[in-house]
PDB file of N, CA, C and O in Angstrom:
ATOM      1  N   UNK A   1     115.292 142.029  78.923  1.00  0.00           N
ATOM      2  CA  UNK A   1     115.332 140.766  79.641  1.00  0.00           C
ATOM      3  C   UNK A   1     115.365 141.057  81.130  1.00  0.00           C
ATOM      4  O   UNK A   1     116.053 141.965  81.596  1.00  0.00           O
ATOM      5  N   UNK A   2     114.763 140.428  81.707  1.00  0.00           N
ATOM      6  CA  UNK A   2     114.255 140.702  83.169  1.00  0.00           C
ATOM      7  C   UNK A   2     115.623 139.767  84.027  1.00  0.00           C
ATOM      8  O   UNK A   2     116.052 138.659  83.707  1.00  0.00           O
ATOM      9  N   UNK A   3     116.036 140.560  85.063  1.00  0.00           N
ATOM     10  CA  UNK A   3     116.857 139.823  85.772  1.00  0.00           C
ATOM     11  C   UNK A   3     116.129 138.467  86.947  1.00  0.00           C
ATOM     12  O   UNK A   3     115.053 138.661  87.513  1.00  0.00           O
ATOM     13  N   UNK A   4     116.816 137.358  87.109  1.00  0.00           N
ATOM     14  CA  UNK A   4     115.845 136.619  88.172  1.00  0.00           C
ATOM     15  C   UNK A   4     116.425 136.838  89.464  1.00  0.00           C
ATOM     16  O   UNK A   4     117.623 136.812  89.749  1.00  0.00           O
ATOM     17  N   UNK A   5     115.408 137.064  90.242  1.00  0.00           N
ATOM     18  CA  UNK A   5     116.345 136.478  91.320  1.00  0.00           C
ATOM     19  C   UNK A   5     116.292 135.307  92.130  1.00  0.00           C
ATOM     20  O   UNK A   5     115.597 135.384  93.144  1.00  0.00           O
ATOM     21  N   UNK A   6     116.884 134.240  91.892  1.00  0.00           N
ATOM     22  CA  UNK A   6     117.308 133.369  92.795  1.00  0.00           C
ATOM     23  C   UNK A   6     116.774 132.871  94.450  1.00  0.00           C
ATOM     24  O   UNK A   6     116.545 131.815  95.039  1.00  0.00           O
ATOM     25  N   UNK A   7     116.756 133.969  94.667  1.00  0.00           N
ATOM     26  CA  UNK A   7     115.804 133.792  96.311  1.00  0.00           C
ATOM     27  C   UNK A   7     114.545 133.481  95.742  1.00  0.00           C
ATOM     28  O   UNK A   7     113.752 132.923  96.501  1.00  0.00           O
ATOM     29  N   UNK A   8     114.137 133.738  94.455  1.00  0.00           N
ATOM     30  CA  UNK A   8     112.589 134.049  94.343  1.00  0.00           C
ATOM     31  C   UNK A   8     112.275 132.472  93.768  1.00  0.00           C
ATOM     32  O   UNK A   8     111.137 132.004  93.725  1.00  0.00           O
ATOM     33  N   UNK A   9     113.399 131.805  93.371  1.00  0.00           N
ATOM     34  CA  UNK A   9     112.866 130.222  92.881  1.00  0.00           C
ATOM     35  C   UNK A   9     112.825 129.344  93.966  1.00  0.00           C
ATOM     36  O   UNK A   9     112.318 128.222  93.955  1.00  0.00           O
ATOM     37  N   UNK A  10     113.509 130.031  95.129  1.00  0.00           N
ATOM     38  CA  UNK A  10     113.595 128.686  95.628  1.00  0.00           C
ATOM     39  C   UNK A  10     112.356 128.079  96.494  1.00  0.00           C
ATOM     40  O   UNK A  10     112.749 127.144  97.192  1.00  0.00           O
ATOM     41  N   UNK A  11     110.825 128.382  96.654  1.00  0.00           N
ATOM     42  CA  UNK A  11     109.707 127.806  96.353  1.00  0.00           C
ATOM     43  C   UNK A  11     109.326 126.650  95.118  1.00  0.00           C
ATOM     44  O   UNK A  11     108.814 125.533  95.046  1.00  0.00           O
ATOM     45  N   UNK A  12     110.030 127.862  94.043  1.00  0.00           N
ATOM     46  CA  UNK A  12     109.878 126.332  92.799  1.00  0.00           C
ATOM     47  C   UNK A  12     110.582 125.119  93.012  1.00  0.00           C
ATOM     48  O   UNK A  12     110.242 123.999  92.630  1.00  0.00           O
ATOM     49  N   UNK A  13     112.081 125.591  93.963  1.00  0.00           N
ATOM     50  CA  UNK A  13     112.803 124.035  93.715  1.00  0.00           C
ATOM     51  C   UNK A  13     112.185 123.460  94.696  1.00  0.00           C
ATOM     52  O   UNK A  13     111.741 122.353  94.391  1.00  0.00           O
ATOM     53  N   UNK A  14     111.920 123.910  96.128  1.00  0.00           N
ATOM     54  CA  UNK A  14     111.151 122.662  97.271  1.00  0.00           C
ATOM     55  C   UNK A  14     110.230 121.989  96.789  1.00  0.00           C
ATOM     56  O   UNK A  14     109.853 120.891  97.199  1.00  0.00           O
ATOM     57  N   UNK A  15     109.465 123.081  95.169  1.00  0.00           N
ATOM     58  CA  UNK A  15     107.948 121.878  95.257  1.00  0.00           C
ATOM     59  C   UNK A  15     108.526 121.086  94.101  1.00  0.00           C
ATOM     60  O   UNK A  15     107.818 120.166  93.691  1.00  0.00           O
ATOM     61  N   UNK A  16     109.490 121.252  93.608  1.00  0.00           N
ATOM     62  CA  UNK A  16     109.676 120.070  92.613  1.00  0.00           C
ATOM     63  C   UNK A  16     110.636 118.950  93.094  1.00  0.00           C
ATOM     64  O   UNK A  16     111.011 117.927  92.522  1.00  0.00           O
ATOM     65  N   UNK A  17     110.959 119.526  94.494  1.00  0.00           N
ATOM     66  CA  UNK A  17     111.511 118.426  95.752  1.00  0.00           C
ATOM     67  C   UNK A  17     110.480 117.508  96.068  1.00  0.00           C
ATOM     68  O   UNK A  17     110.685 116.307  96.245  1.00  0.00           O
ATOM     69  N   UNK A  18     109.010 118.238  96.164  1.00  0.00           N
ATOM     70  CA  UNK A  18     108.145 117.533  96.890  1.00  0.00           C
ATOM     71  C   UNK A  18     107.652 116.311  95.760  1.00  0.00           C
ATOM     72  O   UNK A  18     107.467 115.104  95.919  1.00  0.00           O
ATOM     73  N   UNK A  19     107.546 117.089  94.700  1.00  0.00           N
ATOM     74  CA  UNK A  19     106.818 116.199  94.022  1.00  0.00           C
ATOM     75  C   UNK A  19     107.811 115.276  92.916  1.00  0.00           C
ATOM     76  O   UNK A  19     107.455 115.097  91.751  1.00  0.00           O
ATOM     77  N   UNK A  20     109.100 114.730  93.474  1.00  0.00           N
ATOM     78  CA  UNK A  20     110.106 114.049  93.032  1.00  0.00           C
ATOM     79  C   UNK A  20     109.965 113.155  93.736  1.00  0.00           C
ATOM     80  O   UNK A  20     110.099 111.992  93.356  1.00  0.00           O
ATOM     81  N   UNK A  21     109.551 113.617  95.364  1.00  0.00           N
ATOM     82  CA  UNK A  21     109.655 112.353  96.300  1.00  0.00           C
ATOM     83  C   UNK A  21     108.069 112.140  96.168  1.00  0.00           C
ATOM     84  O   UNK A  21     107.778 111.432  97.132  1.00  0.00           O
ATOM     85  N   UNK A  22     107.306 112.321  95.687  1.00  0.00           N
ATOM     86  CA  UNK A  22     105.709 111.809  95.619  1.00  0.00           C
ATOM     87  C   UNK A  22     105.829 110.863  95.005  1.00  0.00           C
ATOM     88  O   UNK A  22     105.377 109.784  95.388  1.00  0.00           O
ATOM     89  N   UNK A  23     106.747 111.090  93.416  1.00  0.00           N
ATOM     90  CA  UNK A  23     106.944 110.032  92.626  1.00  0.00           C
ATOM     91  C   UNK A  23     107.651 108.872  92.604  1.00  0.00           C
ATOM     92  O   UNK A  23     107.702 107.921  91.824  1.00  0.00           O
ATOM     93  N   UNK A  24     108.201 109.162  93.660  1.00  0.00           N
ATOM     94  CA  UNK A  24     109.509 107.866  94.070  1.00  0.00           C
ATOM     95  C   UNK A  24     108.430 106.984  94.735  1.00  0.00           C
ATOM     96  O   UNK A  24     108.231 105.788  94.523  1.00  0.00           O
ATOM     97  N   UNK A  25     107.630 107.981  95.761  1.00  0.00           N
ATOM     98  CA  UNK A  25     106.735 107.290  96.646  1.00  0.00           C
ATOM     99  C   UNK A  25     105.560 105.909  96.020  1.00  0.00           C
ATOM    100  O   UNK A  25     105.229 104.814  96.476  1.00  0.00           O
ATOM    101  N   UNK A  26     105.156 106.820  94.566  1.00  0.00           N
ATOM    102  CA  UNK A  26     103.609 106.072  94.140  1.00  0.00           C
ATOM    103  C   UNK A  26     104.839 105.158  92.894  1.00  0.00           C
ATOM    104  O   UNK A  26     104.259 104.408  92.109  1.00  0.00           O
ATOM    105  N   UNK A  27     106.263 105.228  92.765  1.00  0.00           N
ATOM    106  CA  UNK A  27     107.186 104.197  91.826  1.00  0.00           C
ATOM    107  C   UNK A  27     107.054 103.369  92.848  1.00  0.00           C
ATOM    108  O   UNK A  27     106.526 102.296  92.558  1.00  0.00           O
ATOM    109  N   UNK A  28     107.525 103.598  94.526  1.00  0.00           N
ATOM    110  CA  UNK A  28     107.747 101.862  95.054  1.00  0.00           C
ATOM    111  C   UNK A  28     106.123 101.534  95.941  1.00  0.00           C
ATOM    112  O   UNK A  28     106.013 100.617  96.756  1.00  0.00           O
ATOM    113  N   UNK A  29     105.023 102.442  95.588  1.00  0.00           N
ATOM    114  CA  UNK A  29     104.013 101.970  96.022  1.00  0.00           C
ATOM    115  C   UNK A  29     102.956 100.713  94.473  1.00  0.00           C
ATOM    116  O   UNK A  29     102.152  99.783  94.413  1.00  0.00           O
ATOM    117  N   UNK A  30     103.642 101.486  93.706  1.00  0.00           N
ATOM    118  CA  UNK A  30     103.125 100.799  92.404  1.00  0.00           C
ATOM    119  C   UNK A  30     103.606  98.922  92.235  1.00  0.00           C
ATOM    120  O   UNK A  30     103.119  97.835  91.924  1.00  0.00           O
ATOM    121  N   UNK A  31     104.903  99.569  92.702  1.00  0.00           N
ATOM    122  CA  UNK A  31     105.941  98.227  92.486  1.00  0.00           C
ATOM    123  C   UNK A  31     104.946  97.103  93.543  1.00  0.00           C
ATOM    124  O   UNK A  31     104.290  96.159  93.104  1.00  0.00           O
ATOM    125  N   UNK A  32     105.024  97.395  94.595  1.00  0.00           N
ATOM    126  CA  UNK A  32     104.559  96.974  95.624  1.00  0.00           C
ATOM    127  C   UNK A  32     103.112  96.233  95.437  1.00  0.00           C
ATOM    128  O   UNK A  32     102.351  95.653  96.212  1.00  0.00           O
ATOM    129  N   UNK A  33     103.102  96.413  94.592  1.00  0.00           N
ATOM    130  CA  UNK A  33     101.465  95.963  94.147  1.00  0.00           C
ATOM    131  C   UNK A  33     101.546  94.873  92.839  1.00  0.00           C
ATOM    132  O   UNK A  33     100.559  94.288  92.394  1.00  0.00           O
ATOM    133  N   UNK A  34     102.729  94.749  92.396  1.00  0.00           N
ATOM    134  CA  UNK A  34     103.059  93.505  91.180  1.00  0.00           C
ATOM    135  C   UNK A  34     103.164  94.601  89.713  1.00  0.00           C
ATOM    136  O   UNK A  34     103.275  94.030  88.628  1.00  0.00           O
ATOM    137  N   UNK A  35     103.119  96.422  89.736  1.00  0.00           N
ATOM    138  CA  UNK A  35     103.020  96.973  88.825  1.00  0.00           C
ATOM    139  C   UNK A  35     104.261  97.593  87.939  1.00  0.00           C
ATOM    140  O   UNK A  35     104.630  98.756  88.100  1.00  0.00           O
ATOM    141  N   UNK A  36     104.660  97.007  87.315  1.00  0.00           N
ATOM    142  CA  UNK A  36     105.843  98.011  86.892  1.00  0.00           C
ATOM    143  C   UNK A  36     105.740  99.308  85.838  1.00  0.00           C
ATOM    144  O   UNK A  36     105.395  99.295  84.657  1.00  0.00           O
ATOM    145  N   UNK A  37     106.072 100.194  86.501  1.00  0.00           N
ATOM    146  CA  UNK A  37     105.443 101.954  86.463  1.00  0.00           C
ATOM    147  C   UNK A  37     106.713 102.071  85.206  1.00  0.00           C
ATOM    148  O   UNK A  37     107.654 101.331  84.920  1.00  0.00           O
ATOM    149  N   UNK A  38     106.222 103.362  84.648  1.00  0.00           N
ATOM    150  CA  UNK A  38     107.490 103.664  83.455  1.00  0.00           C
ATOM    151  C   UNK A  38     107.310 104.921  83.513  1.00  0.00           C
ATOM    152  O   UNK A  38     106.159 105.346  83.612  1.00  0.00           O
ATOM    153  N   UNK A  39     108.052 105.516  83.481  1.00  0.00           N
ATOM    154  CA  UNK A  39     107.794 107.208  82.977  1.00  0.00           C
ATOM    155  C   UNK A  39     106.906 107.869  83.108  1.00  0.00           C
ATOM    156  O   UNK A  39     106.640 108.705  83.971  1.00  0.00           O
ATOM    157  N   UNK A  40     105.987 107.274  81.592  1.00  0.00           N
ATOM    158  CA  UNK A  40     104.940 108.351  81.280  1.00  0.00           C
ATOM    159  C   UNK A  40     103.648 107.787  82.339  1.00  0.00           C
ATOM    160  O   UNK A  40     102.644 108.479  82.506  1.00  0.00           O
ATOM    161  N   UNK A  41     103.789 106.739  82.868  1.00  0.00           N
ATOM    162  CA  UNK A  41     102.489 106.489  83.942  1.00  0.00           C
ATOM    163  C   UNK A  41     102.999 107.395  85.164  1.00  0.00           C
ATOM    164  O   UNK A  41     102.147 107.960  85.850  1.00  0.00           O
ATOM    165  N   UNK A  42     104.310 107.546  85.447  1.00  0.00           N
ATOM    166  CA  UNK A  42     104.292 108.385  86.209  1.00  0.00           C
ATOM    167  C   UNK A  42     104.442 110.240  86.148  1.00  0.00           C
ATOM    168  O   UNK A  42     104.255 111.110  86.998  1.00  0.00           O
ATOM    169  N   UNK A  43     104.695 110.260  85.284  1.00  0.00           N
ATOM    170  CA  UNK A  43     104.245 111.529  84.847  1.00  0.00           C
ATOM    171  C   UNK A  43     102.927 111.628  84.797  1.00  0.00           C
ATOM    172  O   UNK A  43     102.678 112.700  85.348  1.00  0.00           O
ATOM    173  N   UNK A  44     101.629 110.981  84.351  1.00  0.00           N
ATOM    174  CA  UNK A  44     100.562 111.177  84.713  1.00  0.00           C
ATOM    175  C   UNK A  44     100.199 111.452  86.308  1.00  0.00           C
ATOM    176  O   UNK A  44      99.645 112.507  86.616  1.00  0.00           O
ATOM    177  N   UNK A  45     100.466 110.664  87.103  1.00  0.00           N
ATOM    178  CA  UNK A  45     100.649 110.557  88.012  1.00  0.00           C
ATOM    179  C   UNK A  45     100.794 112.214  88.456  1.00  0.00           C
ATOM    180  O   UNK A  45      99.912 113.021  88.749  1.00  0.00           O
ATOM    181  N   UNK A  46     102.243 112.367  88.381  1.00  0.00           N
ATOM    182  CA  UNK A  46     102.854 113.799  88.733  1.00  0.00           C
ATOM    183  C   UNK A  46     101.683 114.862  87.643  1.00  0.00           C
ATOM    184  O   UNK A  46     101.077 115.833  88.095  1.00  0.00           O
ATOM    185  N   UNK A  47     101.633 114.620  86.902  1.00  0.00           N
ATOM    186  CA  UNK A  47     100.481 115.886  86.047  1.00  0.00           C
ATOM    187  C   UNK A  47      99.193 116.056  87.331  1.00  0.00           C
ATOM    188  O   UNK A  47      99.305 117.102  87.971  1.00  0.00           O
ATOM    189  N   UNK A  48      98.469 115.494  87.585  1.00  0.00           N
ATOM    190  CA  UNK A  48      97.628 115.315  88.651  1.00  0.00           C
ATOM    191  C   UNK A  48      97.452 115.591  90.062  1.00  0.00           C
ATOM    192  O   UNK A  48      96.434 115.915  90.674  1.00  0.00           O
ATOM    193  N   UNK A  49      98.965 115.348  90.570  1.00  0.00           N
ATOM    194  CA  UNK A  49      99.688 116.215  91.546  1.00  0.00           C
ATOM    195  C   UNK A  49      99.729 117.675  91.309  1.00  0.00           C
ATOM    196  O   UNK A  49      99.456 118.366  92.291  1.00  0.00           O
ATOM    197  N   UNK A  50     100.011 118.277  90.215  1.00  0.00           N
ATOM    198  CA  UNK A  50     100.708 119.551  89.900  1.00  0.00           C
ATOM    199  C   UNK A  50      99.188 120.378  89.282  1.00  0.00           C
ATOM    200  O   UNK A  50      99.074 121.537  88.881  1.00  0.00           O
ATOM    201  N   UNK A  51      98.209 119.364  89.383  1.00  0.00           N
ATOM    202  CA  UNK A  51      96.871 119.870  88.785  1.00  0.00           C
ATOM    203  C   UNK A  51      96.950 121.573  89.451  1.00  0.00           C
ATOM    204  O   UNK A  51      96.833 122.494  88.643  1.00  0.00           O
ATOM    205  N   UNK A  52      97.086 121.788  90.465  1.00  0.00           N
ATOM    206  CA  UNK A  52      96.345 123.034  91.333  1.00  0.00           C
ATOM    207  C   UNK A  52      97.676 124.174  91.446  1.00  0.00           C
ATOM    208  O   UNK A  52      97.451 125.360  91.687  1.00  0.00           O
ATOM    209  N   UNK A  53      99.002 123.669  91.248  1.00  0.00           N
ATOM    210  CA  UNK A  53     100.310 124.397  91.525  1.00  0.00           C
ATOM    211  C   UNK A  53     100.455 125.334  90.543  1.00  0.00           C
ATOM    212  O   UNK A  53     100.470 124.968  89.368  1.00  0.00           O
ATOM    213  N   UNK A  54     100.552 126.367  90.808  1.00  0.00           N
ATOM    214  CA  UNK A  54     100.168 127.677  89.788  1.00  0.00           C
ATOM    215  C   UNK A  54     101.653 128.558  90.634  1.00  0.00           C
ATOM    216  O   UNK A  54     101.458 129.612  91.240  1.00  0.00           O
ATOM    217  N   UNK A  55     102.836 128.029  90.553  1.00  0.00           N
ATOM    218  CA  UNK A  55     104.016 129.252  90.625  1.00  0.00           C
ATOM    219  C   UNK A  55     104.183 130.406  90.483  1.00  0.00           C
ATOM    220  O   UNK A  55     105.387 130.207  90.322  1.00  0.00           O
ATOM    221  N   UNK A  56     104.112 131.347  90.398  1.00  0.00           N
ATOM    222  CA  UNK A  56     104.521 132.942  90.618  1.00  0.00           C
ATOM    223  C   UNK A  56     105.701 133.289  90.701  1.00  0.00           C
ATOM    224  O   UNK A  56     106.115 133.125  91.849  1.00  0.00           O
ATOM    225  N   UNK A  57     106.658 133.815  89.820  1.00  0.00           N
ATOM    226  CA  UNK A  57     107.962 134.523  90.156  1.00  0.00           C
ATOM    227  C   UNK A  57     107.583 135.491  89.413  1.00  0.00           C
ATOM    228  O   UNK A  57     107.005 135.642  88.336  1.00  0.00           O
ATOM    229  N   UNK A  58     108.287 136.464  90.674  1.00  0.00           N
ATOM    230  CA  UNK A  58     108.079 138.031  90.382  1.00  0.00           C
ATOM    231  C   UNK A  58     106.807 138.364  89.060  1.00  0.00           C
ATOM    232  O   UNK A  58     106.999 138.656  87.880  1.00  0.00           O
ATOM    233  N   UNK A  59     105.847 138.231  89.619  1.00  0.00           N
ATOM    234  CA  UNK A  59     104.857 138.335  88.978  1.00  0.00           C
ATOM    235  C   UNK A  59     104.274 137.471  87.779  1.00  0.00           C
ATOM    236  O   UNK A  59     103.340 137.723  87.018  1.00  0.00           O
ATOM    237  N   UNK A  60     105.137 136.355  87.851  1.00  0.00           N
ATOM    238  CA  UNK A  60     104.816 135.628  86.278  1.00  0.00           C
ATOM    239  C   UNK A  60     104.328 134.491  86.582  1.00  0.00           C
ATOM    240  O   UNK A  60     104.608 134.008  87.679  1.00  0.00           O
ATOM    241  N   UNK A  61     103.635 133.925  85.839  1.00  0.00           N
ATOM    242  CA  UNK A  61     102.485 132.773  86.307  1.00  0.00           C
ATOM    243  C   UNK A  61     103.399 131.949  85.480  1.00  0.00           C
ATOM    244  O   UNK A  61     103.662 132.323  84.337  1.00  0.00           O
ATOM    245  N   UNK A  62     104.013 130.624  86.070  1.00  0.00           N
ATOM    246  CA  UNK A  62     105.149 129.753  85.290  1.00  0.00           C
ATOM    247  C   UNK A  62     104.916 128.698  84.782  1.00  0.00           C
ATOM    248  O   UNK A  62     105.859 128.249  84.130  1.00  0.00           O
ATOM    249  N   UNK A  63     103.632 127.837  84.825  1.00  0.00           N
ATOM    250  CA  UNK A  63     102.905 126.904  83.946  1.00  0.00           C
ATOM    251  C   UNK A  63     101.842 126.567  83.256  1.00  0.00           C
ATOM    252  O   UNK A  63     100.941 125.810  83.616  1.00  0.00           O
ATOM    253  N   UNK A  64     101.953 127.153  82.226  1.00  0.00           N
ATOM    254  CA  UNK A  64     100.874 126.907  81.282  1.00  0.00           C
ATOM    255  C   UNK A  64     100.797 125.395  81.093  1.00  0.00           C
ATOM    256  O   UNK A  64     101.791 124.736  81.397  1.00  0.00           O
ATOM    257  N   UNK A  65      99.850 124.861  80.681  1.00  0.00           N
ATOM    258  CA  UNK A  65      99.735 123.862  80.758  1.00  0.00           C
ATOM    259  C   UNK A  65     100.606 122.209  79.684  1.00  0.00           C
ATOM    260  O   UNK A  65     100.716 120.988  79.800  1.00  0.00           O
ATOM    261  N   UNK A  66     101.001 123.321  78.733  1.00  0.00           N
ATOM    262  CA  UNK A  66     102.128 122.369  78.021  1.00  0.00           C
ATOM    263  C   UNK A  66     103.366 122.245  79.032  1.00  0.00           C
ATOM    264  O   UNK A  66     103.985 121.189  79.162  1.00  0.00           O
ATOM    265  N   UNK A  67     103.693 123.488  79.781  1.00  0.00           N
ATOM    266  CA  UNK A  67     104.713 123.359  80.347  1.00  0.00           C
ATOM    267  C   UNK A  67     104.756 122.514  81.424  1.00  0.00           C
ATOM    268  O   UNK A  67     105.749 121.838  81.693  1.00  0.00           O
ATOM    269  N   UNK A  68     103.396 122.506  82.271  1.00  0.00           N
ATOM    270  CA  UNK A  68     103.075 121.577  83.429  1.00  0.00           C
ATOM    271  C   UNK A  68     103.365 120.214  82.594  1.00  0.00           C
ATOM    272  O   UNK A  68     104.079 119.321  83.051  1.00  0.00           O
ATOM    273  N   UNK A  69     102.786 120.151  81.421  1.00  0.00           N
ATOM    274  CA  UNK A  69     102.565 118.317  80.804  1.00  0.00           C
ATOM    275  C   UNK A  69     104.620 118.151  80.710  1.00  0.00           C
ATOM    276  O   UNK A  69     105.164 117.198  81.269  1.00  0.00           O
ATOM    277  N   UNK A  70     105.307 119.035  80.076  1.00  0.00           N
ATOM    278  CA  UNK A  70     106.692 118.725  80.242  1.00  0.00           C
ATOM    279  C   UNK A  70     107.268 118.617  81.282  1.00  0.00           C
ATOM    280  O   UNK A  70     108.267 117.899  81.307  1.00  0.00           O
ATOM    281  N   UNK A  71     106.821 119.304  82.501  1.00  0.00           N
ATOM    282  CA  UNK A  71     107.644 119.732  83.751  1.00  0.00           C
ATOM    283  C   UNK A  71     106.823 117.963  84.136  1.00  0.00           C
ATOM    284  O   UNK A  71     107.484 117.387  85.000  1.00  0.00           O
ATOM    285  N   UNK A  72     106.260 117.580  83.912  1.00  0.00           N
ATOM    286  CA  UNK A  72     105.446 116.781  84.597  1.00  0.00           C
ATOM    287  C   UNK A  72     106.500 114.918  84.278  1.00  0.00           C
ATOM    288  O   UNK A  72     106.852 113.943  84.942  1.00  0.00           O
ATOM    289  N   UNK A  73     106.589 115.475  82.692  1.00  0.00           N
ATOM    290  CA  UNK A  73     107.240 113.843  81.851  1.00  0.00           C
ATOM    291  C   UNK A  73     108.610 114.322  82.526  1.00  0.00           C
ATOM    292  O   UNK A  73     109.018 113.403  83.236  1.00  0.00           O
ATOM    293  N   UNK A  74     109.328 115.244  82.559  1.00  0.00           N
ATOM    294  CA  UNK A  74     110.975 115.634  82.902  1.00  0.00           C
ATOM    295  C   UNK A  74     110.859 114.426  84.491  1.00  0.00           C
ATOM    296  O   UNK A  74     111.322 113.299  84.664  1.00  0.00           O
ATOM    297  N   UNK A  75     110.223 115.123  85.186  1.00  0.00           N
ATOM    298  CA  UNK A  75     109.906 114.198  86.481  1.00  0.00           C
ATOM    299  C   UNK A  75     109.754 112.563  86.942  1.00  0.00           C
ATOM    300  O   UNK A  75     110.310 111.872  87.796  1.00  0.00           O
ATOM    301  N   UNK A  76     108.640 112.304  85.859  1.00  0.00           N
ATOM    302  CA  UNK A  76     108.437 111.246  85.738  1.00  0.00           C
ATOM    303  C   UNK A  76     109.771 110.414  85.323  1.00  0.00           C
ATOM    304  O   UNK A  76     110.232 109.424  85.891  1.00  0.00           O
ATOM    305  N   UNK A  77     110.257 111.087  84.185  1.00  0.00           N
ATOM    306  CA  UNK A  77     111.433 110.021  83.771  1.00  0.00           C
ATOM    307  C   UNK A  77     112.902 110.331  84.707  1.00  0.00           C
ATOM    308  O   UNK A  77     113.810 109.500  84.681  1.00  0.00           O
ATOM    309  N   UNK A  78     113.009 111.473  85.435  1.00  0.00           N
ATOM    310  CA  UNK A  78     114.425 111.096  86.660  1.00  0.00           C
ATOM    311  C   UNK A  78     113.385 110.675  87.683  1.00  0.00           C
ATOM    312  O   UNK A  78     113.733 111.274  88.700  1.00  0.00           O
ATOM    313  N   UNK A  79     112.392 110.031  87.941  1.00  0.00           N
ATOM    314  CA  UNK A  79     111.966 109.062  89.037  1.00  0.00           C
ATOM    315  C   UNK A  79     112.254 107.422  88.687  1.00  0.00           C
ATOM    316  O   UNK A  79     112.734 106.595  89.463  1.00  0.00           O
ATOM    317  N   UNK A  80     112.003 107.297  87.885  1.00  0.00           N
ATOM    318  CA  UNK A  80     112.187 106.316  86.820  1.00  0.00           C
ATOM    319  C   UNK A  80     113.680 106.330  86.513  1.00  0.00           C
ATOM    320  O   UNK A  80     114.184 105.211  86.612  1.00  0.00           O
ATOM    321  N   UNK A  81     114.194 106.929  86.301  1.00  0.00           N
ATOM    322  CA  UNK A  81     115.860 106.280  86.197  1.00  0.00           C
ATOM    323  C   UNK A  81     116.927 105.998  87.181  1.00  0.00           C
ATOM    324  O   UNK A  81     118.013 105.418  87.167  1.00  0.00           O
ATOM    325  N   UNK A  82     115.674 107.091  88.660  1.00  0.00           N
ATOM    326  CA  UNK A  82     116.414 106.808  89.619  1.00  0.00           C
ATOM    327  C   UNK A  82     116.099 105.636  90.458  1.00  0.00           C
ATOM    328  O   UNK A  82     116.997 105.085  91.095  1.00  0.00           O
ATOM    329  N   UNK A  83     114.829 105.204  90.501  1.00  0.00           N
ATOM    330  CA  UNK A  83     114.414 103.836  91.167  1.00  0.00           C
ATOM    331  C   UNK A  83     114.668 102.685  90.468  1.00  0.00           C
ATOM    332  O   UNK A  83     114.976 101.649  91.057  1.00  0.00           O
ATOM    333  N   UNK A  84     114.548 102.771  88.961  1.00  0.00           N
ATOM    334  CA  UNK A  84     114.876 100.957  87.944  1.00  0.00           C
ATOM    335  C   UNK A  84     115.904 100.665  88.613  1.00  0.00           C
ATOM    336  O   UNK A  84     116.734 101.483  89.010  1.00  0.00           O
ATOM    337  N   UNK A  85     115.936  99.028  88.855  1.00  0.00           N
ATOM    338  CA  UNK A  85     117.166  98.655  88.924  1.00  0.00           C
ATOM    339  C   UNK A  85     118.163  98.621  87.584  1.00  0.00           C
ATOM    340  O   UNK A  85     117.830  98.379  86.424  1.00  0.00           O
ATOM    341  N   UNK A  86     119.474  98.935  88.099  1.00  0.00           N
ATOM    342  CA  UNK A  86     120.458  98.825  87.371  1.00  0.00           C
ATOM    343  C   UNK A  86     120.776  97.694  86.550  1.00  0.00           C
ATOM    344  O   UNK A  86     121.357  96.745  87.076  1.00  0.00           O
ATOM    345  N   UNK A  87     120.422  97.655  85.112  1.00  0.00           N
ATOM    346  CA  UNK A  87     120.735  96.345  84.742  1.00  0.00           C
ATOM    347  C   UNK A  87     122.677  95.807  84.932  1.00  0.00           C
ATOM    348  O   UNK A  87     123.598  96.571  84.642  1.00  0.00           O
ATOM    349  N   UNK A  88     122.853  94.534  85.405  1.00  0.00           N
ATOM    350  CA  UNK A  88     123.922  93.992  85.236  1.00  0.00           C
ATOM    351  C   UNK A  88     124.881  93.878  84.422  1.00  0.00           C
ATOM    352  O   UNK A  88     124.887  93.624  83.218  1.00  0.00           O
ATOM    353  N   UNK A  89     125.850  94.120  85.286  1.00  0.00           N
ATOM    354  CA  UNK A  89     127.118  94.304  84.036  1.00  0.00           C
ATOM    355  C   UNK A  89     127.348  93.328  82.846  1.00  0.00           C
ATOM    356  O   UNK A  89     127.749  93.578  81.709  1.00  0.00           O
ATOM    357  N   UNK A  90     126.969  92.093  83.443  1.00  0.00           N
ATOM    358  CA  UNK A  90     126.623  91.131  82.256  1.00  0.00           C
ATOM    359  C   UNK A  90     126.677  91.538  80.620  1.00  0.00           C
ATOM    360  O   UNK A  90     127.343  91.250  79.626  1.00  0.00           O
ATOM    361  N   UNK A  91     125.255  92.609  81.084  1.00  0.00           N
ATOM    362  CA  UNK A  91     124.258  92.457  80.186  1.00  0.00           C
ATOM    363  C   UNK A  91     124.899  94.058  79.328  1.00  0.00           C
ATOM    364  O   UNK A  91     124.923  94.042  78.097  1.00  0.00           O
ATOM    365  N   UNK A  92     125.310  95.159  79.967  1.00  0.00           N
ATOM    366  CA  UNK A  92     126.171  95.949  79.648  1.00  0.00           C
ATOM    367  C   UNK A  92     127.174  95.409  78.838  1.00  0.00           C
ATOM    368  O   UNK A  92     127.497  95.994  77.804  1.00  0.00           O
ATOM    369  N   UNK A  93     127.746  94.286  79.206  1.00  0.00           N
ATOM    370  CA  UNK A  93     129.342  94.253  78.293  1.00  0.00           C
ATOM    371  C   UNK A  93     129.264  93.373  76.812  1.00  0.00           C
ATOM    372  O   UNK A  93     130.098  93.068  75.960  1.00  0.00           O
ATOM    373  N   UNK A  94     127.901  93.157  76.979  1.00  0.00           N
ATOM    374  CA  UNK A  94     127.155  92.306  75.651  1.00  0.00           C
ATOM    375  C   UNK A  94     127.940  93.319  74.570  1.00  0.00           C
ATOM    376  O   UNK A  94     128.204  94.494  74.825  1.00  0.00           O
ATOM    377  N   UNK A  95     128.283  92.591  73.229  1.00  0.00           N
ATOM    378  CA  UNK A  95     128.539  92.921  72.530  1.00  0.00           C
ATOM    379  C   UNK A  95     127.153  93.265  71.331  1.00  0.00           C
ATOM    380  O   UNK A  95     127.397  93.764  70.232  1.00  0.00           O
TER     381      UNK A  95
END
């Protein structure tokens, strides 16, 4: 088992910084337009973004393309849970 090192991800975390705030971006540009976005539209979205992003740690090529389609829905849905509004406590304390 190969040790990681840590200095060597932190390229991976800025671009999955970048492309967290892409998705926040095209969630309240969507909204903005009468559309309400869900997840997997934005994970498409983000798949399309990530079309060309080919990562490298210490020599290892880090997305094959199932992994891009997961790394892609993981995204989509904390963009999406972080922009929905919060439904009301109301509606929470429903029995």
């Amino acid at each position: 088992m190969n040790k990681i090192n840590t200095a060597a991800l932190l390229p991976l975390v800025g671009k999955l910084g970048v492309l967290l705030r892409s998705g926040l971006d095209r969630y309240i540009e969507m909204r903005s337009m009468g559309i309400e976005p869900n997840a997997d539209i934005l994970a498409l979205y983000l798949t399309a973004q990530m079309d060309t992003w080919d990562p490298v740690v210490q020599g290892k090529h880090l997305l094959d393309p199932e992994t891009r389609t997961a790394c892609a829905r993981f995204l989509g849905g904390v963009v999406f849970n972080f922009a929905r509004p919060s439904p009301s406590p109301e509606v929470e304390a429903s029995p």
